[in-house]
N, C-alpha and C positions, 0 to 999 in steps of 0.2 A: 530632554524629557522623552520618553518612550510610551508611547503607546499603544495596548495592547488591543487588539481585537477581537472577539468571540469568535467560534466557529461558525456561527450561524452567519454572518457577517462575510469572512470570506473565501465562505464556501470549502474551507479544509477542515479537518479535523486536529485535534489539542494532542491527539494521544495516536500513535500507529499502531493499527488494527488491521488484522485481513479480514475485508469485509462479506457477506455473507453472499450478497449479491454483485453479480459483474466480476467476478472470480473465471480464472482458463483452466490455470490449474489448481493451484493451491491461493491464490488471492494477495499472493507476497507483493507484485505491481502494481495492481489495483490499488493496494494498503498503502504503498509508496507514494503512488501518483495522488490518492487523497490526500494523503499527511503535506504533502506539499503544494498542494494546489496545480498540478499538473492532471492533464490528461491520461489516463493510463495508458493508452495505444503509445504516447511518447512513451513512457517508462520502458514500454516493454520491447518497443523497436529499437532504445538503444539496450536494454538488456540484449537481446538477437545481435547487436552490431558489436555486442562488445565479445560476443562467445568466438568473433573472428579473430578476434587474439589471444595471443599464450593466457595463461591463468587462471583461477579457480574458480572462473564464475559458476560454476553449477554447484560445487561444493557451498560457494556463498549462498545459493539462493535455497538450499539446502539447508544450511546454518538457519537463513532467515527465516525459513516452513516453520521451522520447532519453537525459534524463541519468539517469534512474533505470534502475540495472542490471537485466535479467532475473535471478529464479533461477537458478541453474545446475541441471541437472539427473544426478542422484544414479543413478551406474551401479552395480549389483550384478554381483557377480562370482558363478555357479555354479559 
């Protein structure tokens, strides 16, 4: 049996999002690092360690900018 856990729980998010805040450049690590429950500073330090080898990682993070949705941002009502 499998059990699932809320976000709220632990501490990741259900759905990958770049998030509005805590973004460098466009928020695609950030996004990562929540959706998985990692730190972002890892995501994005092995992002940086992997541009030391052949392949298309910019193009990738590229791809990710476009199809990975922004947050939405959360209006309060006074």
């Amino acid at each position: 049996m499998v059990m699932h856990a809320r976000a709220g729980e632990t501490g990741r998010m259900d759905t990958l999002q770049r998030p509005l805040e805590g973004r460098i450049i466009a928020g695609v690590c950030a996004g990562l690092a929540h959706r998985f429950g990692v730190r972002p500073f890892t995501v994005r330090l092995l992002f940086l360690l992997s541009c030391l080898l052949p392949g298309p990682q910019f193009i990738a993070y590229l791809v990710m900018w476009i199809i990975i949705p922004a947050e939405q941002q959360q209006h309060v009502a006074a």
